[in-house]
C-alpha positions as CSV (number, residue, x, y, z in Angstrom):
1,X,0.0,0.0,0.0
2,X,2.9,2.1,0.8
3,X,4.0,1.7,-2.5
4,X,0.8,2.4,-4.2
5,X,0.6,6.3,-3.0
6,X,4.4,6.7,-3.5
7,X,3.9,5.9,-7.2
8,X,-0.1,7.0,-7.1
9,X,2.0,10.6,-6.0
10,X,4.4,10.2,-8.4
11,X,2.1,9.5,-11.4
12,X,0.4,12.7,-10.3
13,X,3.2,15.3,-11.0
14,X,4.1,13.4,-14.3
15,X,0.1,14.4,-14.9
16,X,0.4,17.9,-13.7
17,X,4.2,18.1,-16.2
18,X,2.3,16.6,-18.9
19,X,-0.3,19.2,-18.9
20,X,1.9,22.1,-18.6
21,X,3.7,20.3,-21.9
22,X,0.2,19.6,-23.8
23,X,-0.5,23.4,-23.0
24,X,3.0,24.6,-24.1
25,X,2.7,22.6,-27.6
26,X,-0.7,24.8,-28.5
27,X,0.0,27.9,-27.3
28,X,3.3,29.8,-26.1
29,X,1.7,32.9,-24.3
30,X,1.2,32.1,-20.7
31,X,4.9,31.1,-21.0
32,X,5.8,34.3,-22.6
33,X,8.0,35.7,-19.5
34,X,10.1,38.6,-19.8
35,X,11.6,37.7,-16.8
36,X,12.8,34.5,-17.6
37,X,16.0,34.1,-19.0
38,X,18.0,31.2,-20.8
39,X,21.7,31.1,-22.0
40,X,22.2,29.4,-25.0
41,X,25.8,29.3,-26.8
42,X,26.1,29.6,-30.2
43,X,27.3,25.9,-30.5
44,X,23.6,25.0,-28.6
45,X,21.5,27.6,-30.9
46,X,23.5,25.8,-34.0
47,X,22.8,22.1,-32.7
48,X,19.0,23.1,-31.7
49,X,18.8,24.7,-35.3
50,X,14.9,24.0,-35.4
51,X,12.1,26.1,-33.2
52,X,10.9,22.4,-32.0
53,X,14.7,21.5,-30.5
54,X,14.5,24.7,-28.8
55,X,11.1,24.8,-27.7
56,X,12.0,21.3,-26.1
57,X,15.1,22.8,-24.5
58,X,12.7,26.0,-22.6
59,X,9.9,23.3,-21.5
60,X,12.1,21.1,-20.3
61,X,13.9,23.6,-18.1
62,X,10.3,24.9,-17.8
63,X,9.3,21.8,-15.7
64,X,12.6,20.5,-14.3
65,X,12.1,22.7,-11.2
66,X,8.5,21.4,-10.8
67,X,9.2,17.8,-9.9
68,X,11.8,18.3,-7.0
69,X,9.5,21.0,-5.5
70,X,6.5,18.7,-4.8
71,X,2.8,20.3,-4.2
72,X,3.5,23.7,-3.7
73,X,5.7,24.2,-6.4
74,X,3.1,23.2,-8.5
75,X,0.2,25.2,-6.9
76,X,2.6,28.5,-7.7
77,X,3.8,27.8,-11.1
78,X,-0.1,26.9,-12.1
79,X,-1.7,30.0,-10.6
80,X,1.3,32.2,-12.4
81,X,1.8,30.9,-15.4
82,X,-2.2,29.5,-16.2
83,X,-4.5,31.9,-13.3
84,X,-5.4,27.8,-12.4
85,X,-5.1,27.8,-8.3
86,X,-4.9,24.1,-7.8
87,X,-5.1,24.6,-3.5
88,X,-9.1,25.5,-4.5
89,X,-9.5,22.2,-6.9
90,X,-11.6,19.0,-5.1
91,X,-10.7,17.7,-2.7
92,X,-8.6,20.6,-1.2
93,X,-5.2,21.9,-0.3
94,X,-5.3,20.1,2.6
95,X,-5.9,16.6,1.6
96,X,-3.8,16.8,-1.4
97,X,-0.9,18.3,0.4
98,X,-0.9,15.2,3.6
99,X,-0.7,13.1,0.5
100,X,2.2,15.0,-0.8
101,X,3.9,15.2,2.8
102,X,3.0,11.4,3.5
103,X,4.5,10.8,-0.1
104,X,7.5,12.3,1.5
105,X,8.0,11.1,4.9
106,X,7.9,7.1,2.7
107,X,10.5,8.2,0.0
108,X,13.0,10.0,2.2
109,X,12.7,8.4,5.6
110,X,11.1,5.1,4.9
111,X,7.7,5.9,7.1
112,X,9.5,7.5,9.9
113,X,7.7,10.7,10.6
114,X,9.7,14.1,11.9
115,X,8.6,16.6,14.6
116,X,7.4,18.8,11.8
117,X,5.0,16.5,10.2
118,X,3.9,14.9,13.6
119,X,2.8,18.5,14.5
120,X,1.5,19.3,11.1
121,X,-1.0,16.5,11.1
122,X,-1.5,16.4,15.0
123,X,-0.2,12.7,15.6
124,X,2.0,11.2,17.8
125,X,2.9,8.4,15.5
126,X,6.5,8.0,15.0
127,X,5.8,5.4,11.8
128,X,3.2,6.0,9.2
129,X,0.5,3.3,7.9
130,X,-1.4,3.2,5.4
131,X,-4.5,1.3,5.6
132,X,-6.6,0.0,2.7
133,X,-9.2,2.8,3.4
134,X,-6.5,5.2,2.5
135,X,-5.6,3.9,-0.5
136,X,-8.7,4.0,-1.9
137,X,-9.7,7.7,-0.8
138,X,-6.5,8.5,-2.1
139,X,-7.4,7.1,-5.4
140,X,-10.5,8.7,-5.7
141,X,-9.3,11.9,-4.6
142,X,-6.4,12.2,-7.2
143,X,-9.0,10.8,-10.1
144,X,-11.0,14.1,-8.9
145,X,-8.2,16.0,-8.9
146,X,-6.8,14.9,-11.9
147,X,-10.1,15.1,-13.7
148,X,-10.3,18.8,-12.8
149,X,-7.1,19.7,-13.7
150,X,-7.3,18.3,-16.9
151,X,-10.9,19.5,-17.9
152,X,-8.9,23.6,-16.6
153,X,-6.1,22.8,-19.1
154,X,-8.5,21.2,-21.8
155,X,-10.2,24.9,-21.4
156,X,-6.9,26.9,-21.9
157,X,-5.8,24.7,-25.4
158,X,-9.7,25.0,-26.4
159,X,-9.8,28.9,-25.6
160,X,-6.2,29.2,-27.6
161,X,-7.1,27.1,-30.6
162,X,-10.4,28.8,-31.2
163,X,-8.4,32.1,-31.7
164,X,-7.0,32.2,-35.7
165,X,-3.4,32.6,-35.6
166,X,-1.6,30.9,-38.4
167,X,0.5,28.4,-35.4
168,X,-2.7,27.3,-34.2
169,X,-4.5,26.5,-37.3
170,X,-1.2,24.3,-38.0
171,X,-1.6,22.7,-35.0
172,X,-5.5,22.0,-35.4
């Protein structure tokens, strides 16, 4: 069971990547930040030579941040770059974020909870379990979630492709 959130967890912020990714393929301007900057050499600008290599290159470095930052990372980057604030989406910041945490506790130190998270989630238990019960709401909870997030994306590439700009009409 223990396994089954870390990789239930884990299969979530691949989801939450992927979307950023399927929203980045269709339209370019929520990641149109003038703040953001890359260095490229001449020898990478010359072995990217096509707009896709380089494209590739900005998402990638895009979402590398994003999946060593866990739930909050992702709760920023979504309400900056897409106005999306996934703390509000079913069933809450506060069930999605234990499962982060929990996630957490397993991976880097193998069930055995800290001071921090014991006071965090008001429990004296030094070991997490995970119970079948669990598994199952967690389940549920990230097919909600998930379900959300994707219907909020599906809504940004729909709004994006309905506008007539030559890239999109390519891309339709």
């Amino acid at each position: 069971r223990e396994l089954i959130l870390v990789r239930a967890i884990s299969a979530l912020e691949t989801f939450l990547t992927d979307a950023i990714r399927d929203i980045f393929v269709v339209t370019k301007t929520p990641f149109m930040d003038k703040s953001v900057r890359f260095d490229f050499s001449q020898e990478e600008l010359i072995a990217n030579n096509s707009p896709t290599k380089i494209f590739s290159r900005i998402i990638n470095k895009e979402t590398r941040k994003l999946t060593s930052g866990g739930f909050n990372e992702f709760i920023k980057y979504y309400k900056k770059r897409f106005d999306i604030d996934l703390s509000r989406i079913p069933p809450g910041y506060k069930i999605m974020n234990e499962y982060h945490d929990r996630r957490h506790i397993l991976v880097h130190r193998l069930g055995q909870t800290d001071e921090i998270y014991r006071k965090k989630y008001h429990t004296e238990s030094k070991k997490l379990k995970v119970n079948p019960e669990y598994v199952d709401c967690l389940l549920t909870d990230i097919e909600t979630f998930s379900q959300n997030v994707e219907n909020l994306a599906n809504s940004i590439i729909t709004k994006s492709t309905s506008t007539a700009t030559a890239y999109n009409a390519r891309y339709i």
